[in-house]
C-alpha positions, 0 to 999 in steps of 0.5 A, a space after each residue: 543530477 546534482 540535486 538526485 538524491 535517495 538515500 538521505 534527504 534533500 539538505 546535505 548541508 544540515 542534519 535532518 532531524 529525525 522523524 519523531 514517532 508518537 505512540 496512538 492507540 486503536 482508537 486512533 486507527 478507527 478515526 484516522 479511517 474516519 478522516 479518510 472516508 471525509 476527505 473520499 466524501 468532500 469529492 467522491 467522483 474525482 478519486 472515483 475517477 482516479 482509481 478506475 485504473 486499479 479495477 480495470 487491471 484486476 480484470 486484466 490480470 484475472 484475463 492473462 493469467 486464465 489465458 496462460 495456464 496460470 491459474 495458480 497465480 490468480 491469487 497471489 496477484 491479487 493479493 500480492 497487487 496490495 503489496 504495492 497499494 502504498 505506492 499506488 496511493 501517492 496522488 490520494 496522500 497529495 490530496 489530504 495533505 493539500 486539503 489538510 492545508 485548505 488548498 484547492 484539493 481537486 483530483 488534478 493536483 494529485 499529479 503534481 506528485 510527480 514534481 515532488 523532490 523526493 521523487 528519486 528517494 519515492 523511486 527508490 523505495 517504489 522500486 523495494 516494493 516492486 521487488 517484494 510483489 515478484 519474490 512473492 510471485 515467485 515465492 508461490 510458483 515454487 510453493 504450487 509446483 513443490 505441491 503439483 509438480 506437473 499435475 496442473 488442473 486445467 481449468 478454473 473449475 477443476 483448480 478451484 476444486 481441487 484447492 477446495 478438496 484436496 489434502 494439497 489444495 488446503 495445503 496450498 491455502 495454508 501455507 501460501 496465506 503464511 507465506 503472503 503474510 510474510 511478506 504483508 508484515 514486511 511490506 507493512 513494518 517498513 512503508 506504512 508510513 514511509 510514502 506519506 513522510 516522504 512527500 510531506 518531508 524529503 527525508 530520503 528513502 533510508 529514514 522514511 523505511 526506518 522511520 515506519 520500522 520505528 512506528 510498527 516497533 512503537 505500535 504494534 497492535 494498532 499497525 497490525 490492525 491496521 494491516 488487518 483492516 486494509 487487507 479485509 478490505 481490499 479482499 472485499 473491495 476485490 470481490 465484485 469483480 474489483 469494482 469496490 477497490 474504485 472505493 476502498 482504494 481512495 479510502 485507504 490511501 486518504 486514511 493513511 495519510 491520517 494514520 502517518 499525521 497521528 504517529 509521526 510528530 509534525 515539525 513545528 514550522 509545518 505545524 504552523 502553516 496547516 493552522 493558518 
């Protein structure tokens, strides 16, 4: 236990220096996207593979919560589900940084994540990002039953409707989209980078939140849009019965390790060991 760390990083006896943030432009989003849809090609099975588990539990959670009178919580689990996409792409993030490194980038090293020495401070924000995804969760329970009360629609079709035609229905649309977009640019101003720098850097968790704070404050166009991108995205990648996450998933979690490259600066000594 003497090595568990979170909040600051592994090297207790030197100051770790902190991360330097670049500003990029739209531009770079689009080709740190490209970058991902490379490294998804060189072995598109393997992390076809990887990812089978996110569609699966999309229908899962359609199943349970039509079964349970929740049909209100449908959306919010779907969308609220991306709020922890960061963490789910860890294993994606180790096979960019290891093909960026030209080492052997088969799907089985994206486990080796799990040996990392930032596991604890990688917990520490996971665990952050799990307690968004319920305040959400929460957040729009109380925004349907403060509309509803105890007049709930019974079935699939009479809420869908009833959403779709009612004064309350589009109520609920609008303000639950706020609410969610709350929710999305916090979750997007303090882990856009924050999972990738720590398995690249074992900064600790407070620098890596901060770090991505800096990096939205620094670029906030080109971070909203990629937050718009990953959004559209995943609500496409959503609609075929979740079978296109299988392929927006893999994209996503490489790219960002591209977008994490381009706006934070890579230490000299790292710098070094990618190019040989």
């Amino acid at each position: 236990m003497a090595n568990f760390h979170v909040l600051a990083g592994s090297n207790k006896k030197k100051a770790v220096a902190q991360p330097t943030v670049r500003q990029i432009k739209i531009a770079d989003v689009f080709d740190a996207l490209r970058r991902g849809f490379d490294d998804f090609w060189e072995k598109p099975s393997h992390y076809v593979f990887l990812c089978l588990i996110y569609p699966v539990i999309g229908v899962i959670l359609i199943t349970w919560t039509s079964g349970g009178n929740a049909l209100q919580l449908i959306y919010p689990l779907i969308t609220g589900f991306a709020l922890l996409g960061p963490l789910a792409a860890l294993g994606l993030y180790e096979i960019s940084r290891r093909r960026e490194l030209n080492l052997d980038s088969s799907w089985t090293h994206a486990l080796e994540v799990r040996n990392s020495p930032a596991i604890p401070s990688i917990i520490a924000v996971g665990v952050l990002l799990l307690g968004l995804f319920v305040a959400w969760l929460l957040a729009a329970q109380a925004l349907f039953n403060w509309l509803y009360g105890a007049d709930v629609p019974t079935s699939i079709t009479a809420f869908v409707s009833d959403v779709l035609t009612t004064e309350r229905g589009w109520t609920l649309i609008l303000l639950g989209n706020a609410i969610g977009f709350l929710f999305a640019l916090v979750v997007l101003s303090t882990t856009v980078v924050a999972f990738p720098l720590l398995l690249d850097r074992d900064v600790g968790a407070y620098a890596a939140i901060e770090t991505s704070a800096r990096v939205m404050i620094a670029n906030p166009v080109p971070i909203v849009l990629w937050g718009l991108i990953v959004a559209i995205a995943l609500v496409a990648g959503s609609l075929p019965l979740f079978v296109g996450l299988a392929i927006v998933i893999p994209v996503l979690g490489h790219s960002t390790w591209h977008l994490y490259r381009k706006v934070v600066e890579t230490p000299p000594a790292k710098r070094r060991r990618a190019q040989r």
